[in-house]
Backbone as JSON, one array per atom type, in Angstrom:
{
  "sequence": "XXXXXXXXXXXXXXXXXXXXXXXXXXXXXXXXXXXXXXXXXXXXXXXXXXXXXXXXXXXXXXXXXXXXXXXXXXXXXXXXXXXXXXXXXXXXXXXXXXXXXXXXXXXXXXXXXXXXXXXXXXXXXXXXXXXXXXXXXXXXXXXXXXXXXXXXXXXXXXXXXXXXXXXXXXXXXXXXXXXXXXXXXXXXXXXXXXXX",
  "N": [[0.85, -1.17, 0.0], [1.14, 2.26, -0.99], [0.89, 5.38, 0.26], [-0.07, 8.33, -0.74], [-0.03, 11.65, 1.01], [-1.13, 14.94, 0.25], [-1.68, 18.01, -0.93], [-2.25, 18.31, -3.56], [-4.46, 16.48, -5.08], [-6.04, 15.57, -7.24], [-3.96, 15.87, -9.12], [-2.49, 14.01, -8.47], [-4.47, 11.77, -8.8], [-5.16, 11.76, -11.3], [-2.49, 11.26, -12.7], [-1.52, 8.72, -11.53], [-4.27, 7.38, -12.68], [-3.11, 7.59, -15.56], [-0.69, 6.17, -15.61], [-1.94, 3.51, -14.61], [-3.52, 2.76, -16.46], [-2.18, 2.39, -18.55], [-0.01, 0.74, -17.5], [-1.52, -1.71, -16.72], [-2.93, -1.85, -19.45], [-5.74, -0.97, -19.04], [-8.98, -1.72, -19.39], [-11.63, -1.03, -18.22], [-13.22, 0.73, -15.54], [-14.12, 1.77, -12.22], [-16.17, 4.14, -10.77], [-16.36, 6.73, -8.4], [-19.76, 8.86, -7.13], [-20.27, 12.19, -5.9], [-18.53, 14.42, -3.55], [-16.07, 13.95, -2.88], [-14.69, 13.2, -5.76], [-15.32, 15.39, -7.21], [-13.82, 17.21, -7.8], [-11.67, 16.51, -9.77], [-13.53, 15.48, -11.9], [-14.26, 17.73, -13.15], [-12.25, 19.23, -13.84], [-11.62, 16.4, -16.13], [-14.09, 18.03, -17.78], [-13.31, 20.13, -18.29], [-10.7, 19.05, -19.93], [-10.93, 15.93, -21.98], [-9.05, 14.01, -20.76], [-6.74, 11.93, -22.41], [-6.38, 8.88, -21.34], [-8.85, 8.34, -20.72], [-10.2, 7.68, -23.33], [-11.85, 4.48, -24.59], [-11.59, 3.51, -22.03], [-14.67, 1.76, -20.2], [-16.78, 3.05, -18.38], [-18.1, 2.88, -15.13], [-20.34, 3.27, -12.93], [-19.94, 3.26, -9.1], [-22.16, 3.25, -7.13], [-25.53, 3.98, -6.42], [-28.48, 5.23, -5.38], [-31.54, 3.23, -4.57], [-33.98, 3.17, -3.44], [-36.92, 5.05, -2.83], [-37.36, 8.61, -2.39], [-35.26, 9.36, -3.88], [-33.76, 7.66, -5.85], [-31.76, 6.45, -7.85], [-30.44, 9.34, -8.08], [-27.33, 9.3, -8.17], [-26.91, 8.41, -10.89], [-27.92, 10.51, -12.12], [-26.5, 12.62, -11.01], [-23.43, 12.03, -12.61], [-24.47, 12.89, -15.24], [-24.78, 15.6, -15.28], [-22.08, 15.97, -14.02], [-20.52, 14.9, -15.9], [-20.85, 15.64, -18.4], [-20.57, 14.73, -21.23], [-19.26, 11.87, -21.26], [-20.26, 8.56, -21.03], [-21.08, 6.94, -18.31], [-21.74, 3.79, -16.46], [-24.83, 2.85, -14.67], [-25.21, 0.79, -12.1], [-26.33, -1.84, -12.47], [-26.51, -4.55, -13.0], [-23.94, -6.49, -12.19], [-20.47, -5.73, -13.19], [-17.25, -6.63, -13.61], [-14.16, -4.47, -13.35], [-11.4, -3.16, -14.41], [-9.53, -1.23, -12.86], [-10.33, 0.94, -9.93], [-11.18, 3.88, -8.81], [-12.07, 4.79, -5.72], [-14.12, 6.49, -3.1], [-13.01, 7.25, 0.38], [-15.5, 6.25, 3.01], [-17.16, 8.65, 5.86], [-17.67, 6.64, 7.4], [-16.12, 4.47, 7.41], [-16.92, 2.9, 5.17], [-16.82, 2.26, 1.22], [-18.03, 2.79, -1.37], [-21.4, 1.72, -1.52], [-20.78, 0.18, 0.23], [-21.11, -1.04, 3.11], [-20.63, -0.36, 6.69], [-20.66, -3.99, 8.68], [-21.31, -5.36, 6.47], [-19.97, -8.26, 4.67], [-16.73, -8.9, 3.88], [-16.44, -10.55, 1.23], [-18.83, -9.52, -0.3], [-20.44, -8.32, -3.48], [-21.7, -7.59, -4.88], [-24.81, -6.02, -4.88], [-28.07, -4.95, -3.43], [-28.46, -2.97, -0.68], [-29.17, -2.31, 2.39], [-28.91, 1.27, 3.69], [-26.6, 2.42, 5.71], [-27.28, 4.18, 8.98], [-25.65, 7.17, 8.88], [-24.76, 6.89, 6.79], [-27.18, 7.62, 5.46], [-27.65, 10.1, 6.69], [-25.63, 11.75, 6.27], [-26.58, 11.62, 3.02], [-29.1, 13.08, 3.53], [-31.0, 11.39, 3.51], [-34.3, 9.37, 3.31], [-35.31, 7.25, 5.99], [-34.89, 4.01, 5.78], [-34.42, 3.79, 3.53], [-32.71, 2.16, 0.78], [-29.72, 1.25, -0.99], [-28.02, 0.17, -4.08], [-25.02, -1.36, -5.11], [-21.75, -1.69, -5.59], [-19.05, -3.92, -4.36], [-16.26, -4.6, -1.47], [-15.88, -7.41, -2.48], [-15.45, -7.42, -5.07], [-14.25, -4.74, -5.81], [-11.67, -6.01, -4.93], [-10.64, -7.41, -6.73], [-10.06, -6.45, -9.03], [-7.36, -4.52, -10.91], [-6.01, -2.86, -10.03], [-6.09, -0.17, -7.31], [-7.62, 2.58, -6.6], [-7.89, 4.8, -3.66], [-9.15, 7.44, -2.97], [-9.09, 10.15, -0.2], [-10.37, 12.48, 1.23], [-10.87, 16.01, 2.99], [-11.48, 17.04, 6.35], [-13.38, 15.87, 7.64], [-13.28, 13.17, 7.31], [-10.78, 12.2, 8.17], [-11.23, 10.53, 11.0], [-11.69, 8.24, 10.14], [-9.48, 7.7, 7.85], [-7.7, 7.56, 9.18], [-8.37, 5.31, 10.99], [-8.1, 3.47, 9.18], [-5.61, 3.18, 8.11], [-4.91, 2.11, 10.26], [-5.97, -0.15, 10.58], [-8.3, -1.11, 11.15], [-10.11, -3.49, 12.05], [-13.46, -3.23, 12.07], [-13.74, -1.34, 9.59], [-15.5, -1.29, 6.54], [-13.18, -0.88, 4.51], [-10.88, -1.59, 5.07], [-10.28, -3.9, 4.05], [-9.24, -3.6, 1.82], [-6.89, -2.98, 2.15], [-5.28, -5.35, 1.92], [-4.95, -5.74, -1.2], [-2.76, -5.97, -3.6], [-2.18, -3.38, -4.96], [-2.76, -1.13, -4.15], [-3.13, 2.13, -3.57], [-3.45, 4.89, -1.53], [-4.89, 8.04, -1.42], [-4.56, 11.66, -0.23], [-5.43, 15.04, 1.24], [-5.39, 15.16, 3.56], [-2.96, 16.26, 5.13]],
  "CA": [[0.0, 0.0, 0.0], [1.33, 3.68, -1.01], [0.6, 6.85, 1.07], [0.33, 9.84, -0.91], [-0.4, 12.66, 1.39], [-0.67, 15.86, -1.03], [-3.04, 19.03, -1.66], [-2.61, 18.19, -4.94], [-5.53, 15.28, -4.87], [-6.21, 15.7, -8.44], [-3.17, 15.19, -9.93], [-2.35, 12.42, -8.11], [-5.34, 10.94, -9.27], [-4.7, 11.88, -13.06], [-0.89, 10.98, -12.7], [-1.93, 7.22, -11.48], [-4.9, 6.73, -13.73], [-2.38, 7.46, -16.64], [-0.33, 4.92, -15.34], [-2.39, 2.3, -14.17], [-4.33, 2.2, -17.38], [-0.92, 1.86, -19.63], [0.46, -0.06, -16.87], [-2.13, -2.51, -17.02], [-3.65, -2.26, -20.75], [-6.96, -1.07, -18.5], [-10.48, -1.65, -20.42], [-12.42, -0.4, -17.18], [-12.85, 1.44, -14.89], [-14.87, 1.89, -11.67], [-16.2, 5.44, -10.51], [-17.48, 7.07, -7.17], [-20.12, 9.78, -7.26], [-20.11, 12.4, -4.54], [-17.77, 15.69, -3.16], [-14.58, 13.42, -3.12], [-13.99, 13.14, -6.96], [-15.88, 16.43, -8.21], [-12.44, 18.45, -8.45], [-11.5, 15.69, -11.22], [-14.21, 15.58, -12.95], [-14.57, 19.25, -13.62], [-10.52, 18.6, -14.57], [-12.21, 16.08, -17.32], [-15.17, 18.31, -18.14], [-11.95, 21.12, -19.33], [-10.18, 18.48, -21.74], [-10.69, 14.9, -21.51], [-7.6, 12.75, -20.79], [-6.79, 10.42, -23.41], [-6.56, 7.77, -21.16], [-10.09, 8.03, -20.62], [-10.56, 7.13, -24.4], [-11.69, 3.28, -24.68], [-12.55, 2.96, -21.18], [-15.54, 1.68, -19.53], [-17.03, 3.42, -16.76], [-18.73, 2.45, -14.38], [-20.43, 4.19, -11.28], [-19.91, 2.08, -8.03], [-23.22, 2.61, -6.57], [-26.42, 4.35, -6.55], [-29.69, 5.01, -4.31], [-32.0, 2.18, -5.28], [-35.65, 3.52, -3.51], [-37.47, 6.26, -2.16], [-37.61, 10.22, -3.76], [-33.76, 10.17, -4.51], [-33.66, 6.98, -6.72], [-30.77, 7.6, -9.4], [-29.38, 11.12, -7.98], [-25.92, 9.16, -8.23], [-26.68, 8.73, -12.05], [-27.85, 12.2, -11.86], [-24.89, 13.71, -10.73], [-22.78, 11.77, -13.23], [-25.0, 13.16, -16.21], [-24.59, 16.49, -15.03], [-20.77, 16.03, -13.9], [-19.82, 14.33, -16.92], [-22.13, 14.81, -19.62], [-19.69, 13.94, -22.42], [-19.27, 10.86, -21.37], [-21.27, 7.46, -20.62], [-21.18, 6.27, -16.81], [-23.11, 3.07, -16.59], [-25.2, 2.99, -13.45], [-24.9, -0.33, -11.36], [-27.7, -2.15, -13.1], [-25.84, -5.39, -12.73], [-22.57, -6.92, -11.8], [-19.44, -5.96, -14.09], [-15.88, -6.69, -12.99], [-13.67, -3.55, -13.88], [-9.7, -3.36, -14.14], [-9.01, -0.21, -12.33], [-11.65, 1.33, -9.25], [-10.81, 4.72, -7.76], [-12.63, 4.74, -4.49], [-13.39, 7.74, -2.04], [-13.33, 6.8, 1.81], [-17.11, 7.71, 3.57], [-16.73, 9.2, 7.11], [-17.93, 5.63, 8.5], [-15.58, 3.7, 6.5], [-17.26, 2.52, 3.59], [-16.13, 2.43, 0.45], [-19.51, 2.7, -2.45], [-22.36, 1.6, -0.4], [-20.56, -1.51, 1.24], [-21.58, -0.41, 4.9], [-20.39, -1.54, 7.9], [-21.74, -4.99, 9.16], [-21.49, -6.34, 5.25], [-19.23, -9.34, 4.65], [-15.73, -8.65, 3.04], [-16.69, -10.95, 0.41], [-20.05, -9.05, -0.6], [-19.42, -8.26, -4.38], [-23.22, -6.54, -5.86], [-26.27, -6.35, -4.74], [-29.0, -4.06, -2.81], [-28.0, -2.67, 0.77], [-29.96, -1.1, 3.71], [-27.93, 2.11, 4.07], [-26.11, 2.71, 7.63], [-27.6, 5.57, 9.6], [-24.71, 7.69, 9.08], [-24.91, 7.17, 5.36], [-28.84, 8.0, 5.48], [-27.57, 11.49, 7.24], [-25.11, 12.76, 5.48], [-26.77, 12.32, 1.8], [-30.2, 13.1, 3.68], [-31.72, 10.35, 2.82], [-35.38, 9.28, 4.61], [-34.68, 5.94, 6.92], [-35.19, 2.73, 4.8], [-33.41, 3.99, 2.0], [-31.7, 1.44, 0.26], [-28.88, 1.28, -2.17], [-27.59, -0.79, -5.25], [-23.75, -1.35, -5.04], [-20.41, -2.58, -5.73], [-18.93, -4.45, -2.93], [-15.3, -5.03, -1.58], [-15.35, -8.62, -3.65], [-15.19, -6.89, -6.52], [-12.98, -4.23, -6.05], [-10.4, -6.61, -4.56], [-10.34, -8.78, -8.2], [-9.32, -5.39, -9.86], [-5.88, -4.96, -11.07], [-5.42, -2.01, -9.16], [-7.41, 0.21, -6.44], [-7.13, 3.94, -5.68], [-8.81, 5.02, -2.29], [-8.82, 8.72, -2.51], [-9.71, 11.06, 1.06], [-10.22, 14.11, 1.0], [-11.75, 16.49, 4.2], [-10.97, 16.74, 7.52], [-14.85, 15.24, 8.14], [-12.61, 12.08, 6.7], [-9.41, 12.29, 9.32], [-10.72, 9.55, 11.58], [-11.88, 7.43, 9.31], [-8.66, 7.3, 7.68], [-6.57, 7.0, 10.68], [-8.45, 3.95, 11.13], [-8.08, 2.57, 7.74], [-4.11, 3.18, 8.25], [-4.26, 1.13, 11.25], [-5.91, -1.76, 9.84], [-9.03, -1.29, 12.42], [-11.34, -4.66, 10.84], [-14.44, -3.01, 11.85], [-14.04, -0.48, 8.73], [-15.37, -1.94, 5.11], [-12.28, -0.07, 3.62], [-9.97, -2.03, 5.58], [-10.34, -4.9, 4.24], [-8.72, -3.31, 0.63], [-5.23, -2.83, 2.68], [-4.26, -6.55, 1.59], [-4.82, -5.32, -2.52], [-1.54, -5.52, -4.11], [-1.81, -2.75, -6.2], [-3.1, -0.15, -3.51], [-2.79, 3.23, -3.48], [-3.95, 6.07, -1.16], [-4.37, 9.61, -1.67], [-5.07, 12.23, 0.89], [-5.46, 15.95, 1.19], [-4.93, 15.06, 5.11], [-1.46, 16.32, 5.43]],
  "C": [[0.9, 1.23, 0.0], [0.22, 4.61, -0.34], [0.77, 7.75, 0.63], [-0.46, 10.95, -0.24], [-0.23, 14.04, 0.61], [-1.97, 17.13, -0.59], [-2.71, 18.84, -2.97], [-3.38, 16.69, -5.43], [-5.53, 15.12, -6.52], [-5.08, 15.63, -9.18], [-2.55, 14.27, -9.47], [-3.06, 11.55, -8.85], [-5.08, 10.51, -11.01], [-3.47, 11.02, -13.39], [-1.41, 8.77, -12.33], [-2.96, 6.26, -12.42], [-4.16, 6.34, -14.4], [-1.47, 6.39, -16.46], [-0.62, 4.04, -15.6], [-3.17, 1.88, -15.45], [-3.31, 2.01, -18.59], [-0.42, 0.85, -19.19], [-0.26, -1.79, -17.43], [-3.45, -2.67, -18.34], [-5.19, -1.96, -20.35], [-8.42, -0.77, -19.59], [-11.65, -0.53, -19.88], [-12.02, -0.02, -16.11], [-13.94, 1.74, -14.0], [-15.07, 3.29, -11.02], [-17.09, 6.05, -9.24], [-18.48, 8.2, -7.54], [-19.44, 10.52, -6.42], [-18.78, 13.67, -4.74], [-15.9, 15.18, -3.5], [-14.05, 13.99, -4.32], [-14.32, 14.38, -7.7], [-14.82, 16.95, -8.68], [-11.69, 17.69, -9.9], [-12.41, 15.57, -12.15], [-14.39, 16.9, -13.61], [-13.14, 19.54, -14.1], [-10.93, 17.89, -16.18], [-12.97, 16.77, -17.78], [-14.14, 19.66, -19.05], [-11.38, 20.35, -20.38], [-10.08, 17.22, -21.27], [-9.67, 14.44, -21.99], [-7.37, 12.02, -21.57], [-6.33, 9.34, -23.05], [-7.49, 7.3, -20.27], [-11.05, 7.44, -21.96], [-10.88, 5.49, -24.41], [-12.47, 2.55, -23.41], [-13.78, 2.63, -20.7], [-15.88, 2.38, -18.66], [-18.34, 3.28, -16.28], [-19.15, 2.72, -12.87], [-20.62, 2.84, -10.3], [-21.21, 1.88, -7.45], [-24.05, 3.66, -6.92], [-27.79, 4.34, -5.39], [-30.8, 4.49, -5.34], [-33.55, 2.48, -4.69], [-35.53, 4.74, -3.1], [-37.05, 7.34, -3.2], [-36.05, 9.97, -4.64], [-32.98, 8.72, -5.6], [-32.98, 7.31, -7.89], [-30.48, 8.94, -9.19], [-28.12, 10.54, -8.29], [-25.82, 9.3, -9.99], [-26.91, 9.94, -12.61], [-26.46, 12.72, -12.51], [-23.72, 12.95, -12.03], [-23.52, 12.53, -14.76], [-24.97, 14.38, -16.11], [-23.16, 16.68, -14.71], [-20.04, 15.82, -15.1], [-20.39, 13.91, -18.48], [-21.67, 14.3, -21.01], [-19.4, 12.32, -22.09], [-20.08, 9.25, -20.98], [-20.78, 7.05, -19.32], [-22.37, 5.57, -16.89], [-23.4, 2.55, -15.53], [-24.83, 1.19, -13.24], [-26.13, -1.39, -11.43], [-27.3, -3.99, -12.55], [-24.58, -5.75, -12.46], [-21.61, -7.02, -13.12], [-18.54, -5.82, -13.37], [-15.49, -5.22, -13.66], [-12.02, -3.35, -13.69], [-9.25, -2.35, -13.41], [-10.52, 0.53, -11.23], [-10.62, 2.58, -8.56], [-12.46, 4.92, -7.09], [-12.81, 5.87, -3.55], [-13.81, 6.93, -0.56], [-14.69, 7.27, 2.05], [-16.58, 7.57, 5.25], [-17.04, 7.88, 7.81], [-17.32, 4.4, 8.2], [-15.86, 2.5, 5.39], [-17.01, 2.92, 2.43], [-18.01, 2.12, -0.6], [-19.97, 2.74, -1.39], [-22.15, 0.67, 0.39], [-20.02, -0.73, 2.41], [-20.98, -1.55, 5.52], [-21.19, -2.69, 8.16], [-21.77, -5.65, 7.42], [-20.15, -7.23, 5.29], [-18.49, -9.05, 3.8], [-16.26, -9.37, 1.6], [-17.97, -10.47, -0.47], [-19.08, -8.51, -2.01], [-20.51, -7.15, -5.42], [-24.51, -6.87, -5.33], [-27.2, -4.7, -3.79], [-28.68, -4.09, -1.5], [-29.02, -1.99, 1.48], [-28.6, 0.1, 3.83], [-28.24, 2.13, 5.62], [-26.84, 4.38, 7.55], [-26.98, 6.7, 9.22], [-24.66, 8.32, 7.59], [-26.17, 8.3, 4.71], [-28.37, 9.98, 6.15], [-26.75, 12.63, 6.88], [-25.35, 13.22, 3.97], [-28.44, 13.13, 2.1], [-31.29, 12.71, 2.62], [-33.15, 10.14, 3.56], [-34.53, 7.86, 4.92], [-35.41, 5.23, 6.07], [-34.69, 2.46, 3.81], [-32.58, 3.01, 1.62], [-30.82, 1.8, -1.09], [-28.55, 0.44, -2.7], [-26.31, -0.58, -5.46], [-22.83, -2.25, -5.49], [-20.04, -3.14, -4.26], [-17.41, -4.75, -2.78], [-14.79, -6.31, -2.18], [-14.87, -8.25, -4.25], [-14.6, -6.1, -7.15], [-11.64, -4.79, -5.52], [-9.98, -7.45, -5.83], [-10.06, -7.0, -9.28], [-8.24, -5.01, -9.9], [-5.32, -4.1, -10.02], [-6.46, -1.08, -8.79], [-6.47, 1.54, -6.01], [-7.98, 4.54, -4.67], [-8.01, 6.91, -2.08], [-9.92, 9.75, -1.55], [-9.13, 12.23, 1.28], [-10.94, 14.9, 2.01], [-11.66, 16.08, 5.48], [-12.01, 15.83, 7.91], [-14.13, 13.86, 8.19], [-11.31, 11.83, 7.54], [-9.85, 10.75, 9.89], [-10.81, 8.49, 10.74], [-10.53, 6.63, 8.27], [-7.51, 6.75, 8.84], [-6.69, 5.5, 11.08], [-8.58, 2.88, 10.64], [-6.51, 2.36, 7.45], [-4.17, 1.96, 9.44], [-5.09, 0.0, 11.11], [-7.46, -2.0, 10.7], [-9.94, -2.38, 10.96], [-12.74, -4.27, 10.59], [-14.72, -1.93, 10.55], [-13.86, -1.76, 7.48], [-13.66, -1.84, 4.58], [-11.41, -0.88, 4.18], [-9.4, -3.06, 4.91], [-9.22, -4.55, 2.17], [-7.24, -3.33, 1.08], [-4.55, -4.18, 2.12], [-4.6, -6.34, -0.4], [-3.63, -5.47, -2.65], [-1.29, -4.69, -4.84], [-2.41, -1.57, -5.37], [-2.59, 1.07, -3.57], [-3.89, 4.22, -2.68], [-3.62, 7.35, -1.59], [-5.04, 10.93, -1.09], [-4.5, 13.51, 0.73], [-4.78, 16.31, 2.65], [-3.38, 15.32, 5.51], [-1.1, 16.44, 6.99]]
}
């Protein structure tokens, strides 16, 4: 696992894509919604990358009932309207996943209390989750799951916001009760943090 601590979040991110998708010949590519990644996408929305040409993409998760059903594909159709993001309809593997931490250490919608091995399917969102996108209670979501980003060639977990401090602290120290933790044995890991 690499530690890049930086204010420069965004070209980290850029600088590793370009890599990781020459590195490894990448087809796909997995994508978070959400505050994390906006400063990159509005980076792509100025001149897309050309080693965003070819790829797949693929949003990690989505809210699956109640009023806010598809805001994640939303926000990608409005973030990124040049290009196709294909909501989480079913289960596709993807060669490359950048990831943002959530303040309760979940990674997509794979909430605490889900089973490392969980890989796609429909979730009860955690409380926590439900409060920070203000969600109503019951709300479920449609997700990727740490299975599935652990069978990807390579995994970027980028945190950004102090809101995000402990959460990482306890994704550095390996704590088991965080989803995110469970990505630390990846061989191809990379962090990337604003948290200096």
């Amino acid at each position: 696992m690499e530690v890049l601590r930086t204010k420069e979040v965004v070209d980290e991110t850029a600088s590793w894509l370009q890599n990781r998708v020459d590195r490894y010949e990448a087809k796909s590519l997995f994508l978070p919604a959400g505050e994390t990644p906006r400063p990159l996408y509005a980076l792509w929305r100025k001149k897309e990358p050309a080693y965003l040409r070819g790829l797949r993409l693929l949003q990690v998760d989505d809210v699956a009932s109640g009023a806010q059903t598809g805001v994640f594909a939303k926000f990608f159709s409005e973030e990124l309207p040049a290009l196709t993001v294909i909501p989480p309809d079913h289960p596709e593997r993807a060669d490359l996943a950048v990831l943002g931490l959530g303040t309760n250490g979940h990674v997509a919608f794979h909430e605490p209390g889900l089973p490392n091995e969980f890989r796609f399917g429909e979730v009860q969102l955690h409380e926590d989750t439900l409060k920070r996108l203000a969600l109503a209670p019951g709300t479920r979501g449609r997700t990727y799951g740490i299975g599935i980003f652990l069978e990807a060639k390579a995994l970027l977990l980028v945190v950004r916001g102090e809101n995000k401090r402990a959460a990482l602290e306890r994704f550095l120290a390996g704590d088991p009760t965080l989803p995110a933790s469970a990505l630390r044995h990846h061989p191809d890991l990379t962090v990337v943090t604003d948290l200096v």
